[in-house]
C-alpha positions as CSV (number, residue, x, y, z in Angstrom):
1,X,-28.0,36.6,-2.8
2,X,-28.8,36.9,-6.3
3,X,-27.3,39.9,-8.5
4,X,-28.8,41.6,-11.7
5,X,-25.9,43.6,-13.0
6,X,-26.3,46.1,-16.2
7,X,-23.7,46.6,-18.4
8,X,-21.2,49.4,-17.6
9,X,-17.7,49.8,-18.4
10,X,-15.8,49.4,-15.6
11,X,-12.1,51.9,-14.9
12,X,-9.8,52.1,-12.5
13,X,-6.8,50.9,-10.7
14,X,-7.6,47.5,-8.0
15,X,-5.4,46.3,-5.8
16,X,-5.5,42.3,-5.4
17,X,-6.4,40.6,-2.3
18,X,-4.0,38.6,-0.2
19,X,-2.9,34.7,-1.6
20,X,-5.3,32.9,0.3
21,X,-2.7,29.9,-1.3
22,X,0.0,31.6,1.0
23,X,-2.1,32.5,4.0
24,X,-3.1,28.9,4.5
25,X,1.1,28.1,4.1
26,X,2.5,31.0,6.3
27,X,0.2,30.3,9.1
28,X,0.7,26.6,9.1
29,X,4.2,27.4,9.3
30,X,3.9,29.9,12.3
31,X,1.9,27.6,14.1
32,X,4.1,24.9,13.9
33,X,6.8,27.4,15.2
34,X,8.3,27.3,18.6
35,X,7.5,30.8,19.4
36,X,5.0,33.5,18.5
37,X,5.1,35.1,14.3
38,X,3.4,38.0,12.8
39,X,2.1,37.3,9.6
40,X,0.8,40.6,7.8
41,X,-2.4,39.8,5.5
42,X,-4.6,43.0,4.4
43,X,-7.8,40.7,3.9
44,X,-8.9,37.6,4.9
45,X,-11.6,35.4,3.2
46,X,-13.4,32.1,4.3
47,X,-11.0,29.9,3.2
48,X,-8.2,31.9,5.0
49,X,-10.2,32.0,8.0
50,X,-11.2,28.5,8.1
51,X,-7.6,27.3,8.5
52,X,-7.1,29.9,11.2
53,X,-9.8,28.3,13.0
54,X,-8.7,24.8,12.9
55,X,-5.1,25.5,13.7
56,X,-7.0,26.9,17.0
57,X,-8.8,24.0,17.9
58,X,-5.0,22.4,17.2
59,X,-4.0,24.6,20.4
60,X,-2.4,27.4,18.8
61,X,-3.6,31.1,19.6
62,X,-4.6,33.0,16.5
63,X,-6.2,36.4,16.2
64,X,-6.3,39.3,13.8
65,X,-4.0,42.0,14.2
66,X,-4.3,45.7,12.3
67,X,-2.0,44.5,10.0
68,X,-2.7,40.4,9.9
69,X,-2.4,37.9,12.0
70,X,-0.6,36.9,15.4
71,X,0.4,33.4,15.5
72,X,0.8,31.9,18.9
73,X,1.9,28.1,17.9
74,X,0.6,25.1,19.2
75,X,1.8,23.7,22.6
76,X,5.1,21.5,22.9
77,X,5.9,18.4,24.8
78,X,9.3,18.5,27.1
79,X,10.9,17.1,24.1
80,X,10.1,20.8,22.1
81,X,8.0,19.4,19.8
82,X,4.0,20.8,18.7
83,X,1.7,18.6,20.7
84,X,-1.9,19.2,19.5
85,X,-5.1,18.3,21.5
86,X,-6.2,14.7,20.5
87,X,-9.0,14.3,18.8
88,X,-10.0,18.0,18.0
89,X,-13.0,18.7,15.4
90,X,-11.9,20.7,12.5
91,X,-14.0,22.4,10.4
92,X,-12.6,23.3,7.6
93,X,-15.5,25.0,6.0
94,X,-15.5,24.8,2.3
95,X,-11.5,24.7,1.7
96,X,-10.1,21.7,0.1
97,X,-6.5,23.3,1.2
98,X,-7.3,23.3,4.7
99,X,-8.4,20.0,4.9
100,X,-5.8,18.2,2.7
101,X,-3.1,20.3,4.8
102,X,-4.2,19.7,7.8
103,X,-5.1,16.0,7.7
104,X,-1.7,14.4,8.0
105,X,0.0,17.4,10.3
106,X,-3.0,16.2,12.7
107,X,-1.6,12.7,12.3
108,X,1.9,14.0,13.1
109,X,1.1,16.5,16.1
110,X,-2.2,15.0,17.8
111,X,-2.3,11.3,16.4
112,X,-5.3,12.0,14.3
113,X,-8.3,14.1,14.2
114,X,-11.9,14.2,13.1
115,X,-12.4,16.9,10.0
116,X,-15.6,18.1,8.8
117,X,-17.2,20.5,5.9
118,X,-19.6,22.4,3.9
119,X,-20.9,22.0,0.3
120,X,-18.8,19.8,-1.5
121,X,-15.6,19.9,0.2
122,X,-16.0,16.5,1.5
123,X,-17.1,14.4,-1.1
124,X,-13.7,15.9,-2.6
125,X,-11.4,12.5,-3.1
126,X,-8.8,11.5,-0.9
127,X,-7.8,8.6,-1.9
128,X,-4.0,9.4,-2.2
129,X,-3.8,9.4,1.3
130,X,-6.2,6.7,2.1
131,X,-3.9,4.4,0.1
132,X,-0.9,5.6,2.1
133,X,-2.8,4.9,5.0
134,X,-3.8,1.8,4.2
135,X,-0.1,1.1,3.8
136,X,0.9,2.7,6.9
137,X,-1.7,1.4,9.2
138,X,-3.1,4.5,9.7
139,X,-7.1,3.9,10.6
140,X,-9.7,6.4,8.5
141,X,-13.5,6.3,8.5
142,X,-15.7,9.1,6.2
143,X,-19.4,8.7,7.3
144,X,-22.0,11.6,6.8
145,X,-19.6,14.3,6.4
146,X,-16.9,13.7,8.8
147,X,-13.5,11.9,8.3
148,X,-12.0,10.9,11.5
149,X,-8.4,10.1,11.2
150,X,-5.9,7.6,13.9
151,X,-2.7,6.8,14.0
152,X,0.9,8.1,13.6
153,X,3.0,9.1,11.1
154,X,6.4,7.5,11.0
155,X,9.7,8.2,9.2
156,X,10.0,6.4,5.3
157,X,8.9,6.5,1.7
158,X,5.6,7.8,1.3
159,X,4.6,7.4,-2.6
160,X,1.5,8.9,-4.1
161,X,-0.5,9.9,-7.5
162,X,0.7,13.4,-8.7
163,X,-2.4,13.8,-11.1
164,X,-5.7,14.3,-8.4
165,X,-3.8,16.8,-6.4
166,X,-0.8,19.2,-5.3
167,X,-2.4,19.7,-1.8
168,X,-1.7,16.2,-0.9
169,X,1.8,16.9,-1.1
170,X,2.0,20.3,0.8
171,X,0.3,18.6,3.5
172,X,3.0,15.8,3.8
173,X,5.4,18.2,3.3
174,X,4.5,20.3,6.8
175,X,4.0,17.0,8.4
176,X,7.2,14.9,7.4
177,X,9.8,17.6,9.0
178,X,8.2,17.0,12.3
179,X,8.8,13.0,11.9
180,X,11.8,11.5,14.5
181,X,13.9,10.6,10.6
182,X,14.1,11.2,7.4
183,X,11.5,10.8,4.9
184,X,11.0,10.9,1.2
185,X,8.2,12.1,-1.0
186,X,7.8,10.7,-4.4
187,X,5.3,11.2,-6.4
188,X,3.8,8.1,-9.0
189,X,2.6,10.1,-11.7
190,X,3.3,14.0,-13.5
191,X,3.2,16.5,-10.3
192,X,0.6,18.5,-11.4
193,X,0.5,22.1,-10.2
194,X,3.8,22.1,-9.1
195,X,4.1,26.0,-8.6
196,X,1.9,25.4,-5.4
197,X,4.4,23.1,-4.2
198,X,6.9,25.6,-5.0
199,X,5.4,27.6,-2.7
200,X,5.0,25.6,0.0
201,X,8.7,25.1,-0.1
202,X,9.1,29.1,0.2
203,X,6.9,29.0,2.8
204,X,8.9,26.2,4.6
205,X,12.2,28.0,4.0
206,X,11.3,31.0,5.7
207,X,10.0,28.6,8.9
208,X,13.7,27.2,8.9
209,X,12.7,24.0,7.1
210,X,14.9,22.2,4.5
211,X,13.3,20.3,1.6
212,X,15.5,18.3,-0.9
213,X,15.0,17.3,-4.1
214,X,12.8,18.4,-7.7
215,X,9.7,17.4,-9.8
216,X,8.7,14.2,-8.5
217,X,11.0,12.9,-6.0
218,X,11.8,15.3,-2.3
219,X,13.7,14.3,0.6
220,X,12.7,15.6,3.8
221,X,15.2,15.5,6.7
222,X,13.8,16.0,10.2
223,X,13.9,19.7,11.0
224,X,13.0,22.5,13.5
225,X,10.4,25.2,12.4
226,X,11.9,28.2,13.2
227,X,9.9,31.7,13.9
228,X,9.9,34.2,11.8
229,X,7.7,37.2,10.7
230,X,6.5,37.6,6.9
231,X,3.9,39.0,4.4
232,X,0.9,37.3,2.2
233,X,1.5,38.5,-1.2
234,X,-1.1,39.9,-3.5
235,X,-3.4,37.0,-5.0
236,X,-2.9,36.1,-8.8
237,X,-5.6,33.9,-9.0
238,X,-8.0,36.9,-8.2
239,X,-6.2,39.2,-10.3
240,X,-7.2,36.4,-13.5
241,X,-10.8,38.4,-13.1
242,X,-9.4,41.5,-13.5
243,X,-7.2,40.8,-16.2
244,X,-10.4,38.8,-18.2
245,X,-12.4,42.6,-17.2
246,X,-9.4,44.1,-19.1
247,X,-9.7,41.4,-22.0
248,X,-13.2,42.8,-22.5
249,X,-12.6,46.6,-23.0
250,X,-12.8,48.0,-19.4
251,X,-10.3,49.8,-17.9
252,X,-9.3,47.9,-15.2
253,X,-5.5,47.9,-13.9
254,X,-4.2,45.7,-11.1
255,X,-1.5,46.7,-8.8
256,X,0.4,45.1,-6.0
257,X,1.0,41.5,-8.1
258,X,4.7,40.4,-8.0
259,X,5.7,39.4,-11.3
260,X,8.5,37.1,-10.0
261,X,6.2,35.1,-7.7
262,X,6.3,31.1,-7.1
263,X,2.5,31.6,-7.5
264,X,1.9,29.4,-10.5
265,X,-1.5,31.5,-11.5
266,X,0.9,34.6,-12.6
267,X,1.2,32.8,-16.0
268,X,-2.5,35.1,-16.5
269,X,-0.5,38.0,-17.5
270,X,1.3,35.8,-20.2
271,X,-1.6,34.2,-21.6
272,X,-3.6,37.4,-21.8
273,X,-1.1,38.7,-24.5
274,X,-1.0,35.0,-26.1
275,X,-5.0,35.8,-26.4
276,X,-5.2,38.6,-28.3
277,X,-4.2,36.3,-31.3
278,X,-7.0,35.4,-33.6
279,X,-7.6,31.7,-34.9
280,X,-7.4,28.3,-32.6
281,X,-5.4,27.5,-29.9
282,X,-4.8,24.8,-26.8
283,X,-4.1,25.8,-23.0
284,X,-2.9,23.4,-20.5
285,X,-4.6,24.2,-17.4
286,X,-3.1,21.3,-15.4
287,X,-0.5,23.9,-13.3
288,X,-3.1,26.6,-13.2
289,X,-6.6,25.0,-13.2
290,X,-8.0,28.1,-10.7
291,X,-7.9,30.2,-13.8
292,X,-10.3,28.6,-16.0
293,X,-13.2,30.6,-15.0
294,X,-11.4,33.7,-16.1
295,X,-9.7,32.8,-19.3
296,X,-12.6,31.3,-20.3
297,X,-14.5,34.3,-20.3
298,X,-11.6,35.6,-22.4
299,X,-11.6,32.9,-25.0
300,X,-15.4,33.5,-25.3
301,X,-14.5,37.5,-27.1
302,X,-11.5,36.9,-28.9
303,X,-11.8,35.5,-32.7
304,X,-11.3,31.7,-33.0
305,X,-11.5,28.0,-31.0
306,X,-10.1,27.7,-27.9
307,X,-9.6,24.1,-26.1
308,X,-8.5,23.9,-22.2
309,X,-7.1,20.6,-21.5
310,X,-5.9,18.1,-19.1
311,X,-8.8,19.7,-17.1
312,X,-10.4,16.7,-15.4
313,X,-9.5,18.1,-11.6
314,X,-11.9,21.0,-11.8
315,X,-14.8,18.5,-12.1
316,X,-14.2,18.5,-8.3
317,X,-14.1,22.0,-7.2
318,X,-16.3,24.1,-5.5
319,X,-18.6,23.1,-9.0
320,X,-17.9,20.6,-11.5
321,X,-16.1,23.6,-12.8
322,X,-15.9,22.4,-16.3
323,X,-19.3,21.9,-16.5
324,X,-20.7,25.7,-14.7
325,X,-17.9,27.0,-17.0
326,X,-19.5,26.1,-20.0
327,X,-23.0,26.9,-18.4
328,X,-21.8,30.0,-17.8
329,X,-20.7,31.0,-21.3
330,X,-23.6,29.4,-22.7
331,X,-25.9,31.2,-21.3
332,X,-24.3,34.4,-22.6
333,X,-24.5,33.1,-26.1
334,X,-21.2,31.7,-26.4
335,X,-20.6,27.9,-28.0
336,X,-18.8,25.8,-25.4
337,X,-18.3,22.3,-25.0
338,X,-17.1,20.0,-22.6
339,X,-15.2,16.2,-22.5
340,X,-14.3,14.5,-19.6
341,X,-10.7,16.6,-18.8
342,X,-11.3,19.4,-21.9
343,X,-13.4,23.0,-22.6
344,X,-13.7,24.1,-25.9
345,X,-15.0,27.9,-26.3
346,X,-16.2,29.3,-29.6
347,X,-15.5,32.7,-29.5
348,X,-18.4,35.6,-30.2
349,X,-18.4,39.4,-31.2
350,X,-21.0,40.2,-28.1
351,X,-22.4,38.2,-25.3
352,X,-25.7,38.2,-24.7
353,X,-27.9,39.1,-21.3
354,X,-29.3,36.1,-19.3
355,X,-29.2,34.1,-16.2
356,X,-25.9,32.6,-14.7
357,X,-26.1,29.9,-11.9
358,X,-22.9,30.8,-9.4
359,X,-23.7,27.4,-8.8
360,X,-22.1,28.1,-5.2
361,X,-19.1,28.7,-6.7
362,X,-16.8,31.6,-6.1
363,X,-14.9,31.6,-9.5
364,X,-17.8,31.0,-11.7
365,X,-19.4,34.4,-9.9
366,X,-16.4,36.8,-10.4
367,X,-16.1,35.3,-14.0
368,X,-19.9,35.7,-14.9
369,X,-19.8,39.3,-13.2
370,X,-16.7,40.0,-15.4
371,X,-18.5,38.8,-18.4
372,X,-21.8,41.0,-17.6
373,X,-19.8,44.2,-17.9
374,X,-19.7,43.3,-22.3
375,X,-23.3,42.0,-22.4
376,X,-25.4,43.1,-24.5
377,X,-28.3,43.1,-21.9
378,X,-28.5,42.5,-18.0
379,X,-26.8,39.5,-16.7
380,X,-28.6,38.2,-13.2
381,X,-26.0,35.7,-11.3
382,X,-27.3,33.6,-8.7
383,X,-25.7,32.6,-5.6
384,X,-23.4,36.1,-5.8
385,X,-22.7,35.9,-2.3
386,X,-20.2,33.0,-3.1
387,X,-17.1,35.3,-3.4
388,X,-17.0,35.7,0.2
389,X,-15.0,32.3,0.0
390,X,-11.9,33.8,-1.4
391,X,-12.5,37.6,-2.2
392,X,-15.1,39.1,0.3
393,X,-14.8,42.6,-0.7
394,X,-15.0,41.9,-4.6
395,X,-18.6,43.1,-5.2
396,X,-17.5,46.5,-3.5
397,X,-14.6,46.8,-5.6
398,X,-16.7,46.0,-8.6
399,X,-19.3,48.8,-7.7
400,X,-16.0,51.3,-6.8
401,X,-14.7,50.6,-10.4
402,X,-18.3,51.2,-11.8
403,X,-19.7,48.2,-12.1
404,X,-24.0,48.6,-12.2
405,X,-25.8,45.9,-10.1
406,X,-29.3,45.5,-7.9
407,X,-29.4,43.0,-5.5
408,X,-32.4,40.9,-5.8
């Protein structure tokens, strides 16, 4: 679906959609449960649903509810622990969370499993855990698509690179509890986006699981999951397009964020005031690389240079997100380069009308469309049908707030 959207201020209040980040975490959590949780959600997305899916084909029983989601957990042995149906297929659509959750949780409840994709999501690396499986003597095998994983996790050190990943950590960090001992977690290099390991530890709290330990180094007892009933919290990383709307002149407020969340993304409310101040500056993205899109888009209308580093993860995103990014400004008019882990944005009194490639990319599509609403002429974005990935209803909210667009 391709989008040609005129210029029109946009106004009015927009509540954000639910963490897909804590979806995937609270419903891991329930299914590893012993007994049935309610998790409340107001929207779902692909990503979100794509984990439910594969936590079915685990065994467990998930459906929608009015309210969220009803977690039936997977099936226990007579020893009361989750015992998963070997060898299930899990498709984990085009979420890099579900599959780098999910991959060693498999190991620990079913022995292995065989995971498969859509656009890029498996070309995505995994080497951190293929080296730890190569250590382990844990048999893997990625052909056309499909990783199919063997073996069994046991109790020890598990060391890996902090730098390529944080969801290579939560996924260990559902699976290790489960183990028959203790385990730690240490990771070789700077954990990068730490805040998402911060909330996986929430989420684990609230299932009754105890995680030890800071930064780089966690010890991980043996423990229960416990049941337990809870709500997804508003999304910050959506809110970002909202807040870069806002950046632009419209008169968008978002409501329903909490400001005190572990969600590292809420830093977006701090670095849109640190925006408004002319000349050139430097972000570090490495804790919060989801927001690029959006404060990019900012950068590109305030007076001055602006550099995002330590920015090589998002070259393997949905998009080489660096790279759409800057194809994405450029095309409005606005000077941006790229390195191999850096952005640099120019910034410009008025964009100008053109063609953006979504480039299959949710992000790049909700930052273009927030970007079209200060052109200077219509902005057609390709591939507009992206957003169902995270934030299905967004092009309805954008209409609601007055947002102008004809599908093509």
């Amino acid at each position: 679906m391709n989008v040609t959207i005129t210029p029109a201020r946009l106004e009015g209040t927009v509540k954000a959609p639910a963490s897909k980040s804590e979806a995937h975490r609270l419903l891991i959590c329930a299914a590893l449960s012993p007994e049935t949780c309610d998790i409340d959600c107001d929207t779902t997305s692909q990503d979100i649903d794509a984990t439910a899916e594969c936590l079915r084909a685990l065994g467990a029983q998930v459906t929608r509810t009015r309210l969220g989601f009803r977690v039936v957990p997977i099936p226990r042995d007579e020893t009361g622990s989750p015992r998963a149906r070997r060898g299930a297929l899990l498709d984990c659509g085009e979420s890099g969370s579900t599959l780098r959750f999910l991959i060693p949780i498999a190991l620990a409840v079913a022995g292995g499993g065989v995971f498969t994709g859509r656009g890029r999501l498996m070309e995505r690396p995994q080497k951190p855990y293929f080296d730890l499986f190569d250590e382990k003597g844990i048999s893997y095998e990625q052909t056309a698509g499909v990783l199919t994983v063997r073996g069994t996790l046991t109790p020890g050190e598990y060391r890996l690179a902090g730098n390529v990943s944080s969801q290579f950590f939560t996924g260990l960090l559902f699976a290790l509890p489960l183990l028959s001992g203790g385990s730690t977690l240490v990771s070789t290099t700077r954990l990068e986006s730490r805040d998402y390991v911060a909330m996986t530890r929430d989420a684990l709290a609230r299932a009754g699981v105890r995680v030890d330990g800071e930064a780089e180094r966690f010890a991980v007892p043996p423990s229960a999951y416990r049941p337990f009933d809870a709500a997804v919290e508003a999304d910050w990383s959506q809110a970002g397009f909202w807040y870069a709307a806002h950046f632009l002149g419209n008169g968008v407020e978002v409501c329903g964020l909490n400001e005190a969340s572990a969600q590292g993304d809420r830093v977006v409310a701090a670095l849109y005031e640190r925006f408004k101040a002319a000349g050139e500056q430097s972000v570090d993205v490495s804790d919060c690389p989801d927001l690029l899109p959006p404060l990019a888009v900012m950068a590109a209308r305030r007076e001055g240079t602006m550099h995002f580093v330590n920015a090589a993860r998002l070259r393997m995103k949905e998009s080489d997100r660096l790279t759409t990014t800057a194809a994405l400004l450029r095309a409005l008019g606005v000077p941006a380069e790229t390195t191999a882990d850096s952005l640099t944005v120019r910034g410009v009194p008025s964009f100008s009308g053109g063609t953006v490639d979504g480039a299959n990319d949710h992000r790049i599509v909700m930052a273009a469309a927030a970007a079209a609403t200060a052109a200077a002429a219509p902005v057609t974005v390709t591939g507009a049908e992206a957003v169902r990935k995270s934030y299905p209803s967004f092009w309805e909210e954008y209409k609601r707030l007055g947002g102008s667009f004809d599908v093509l």
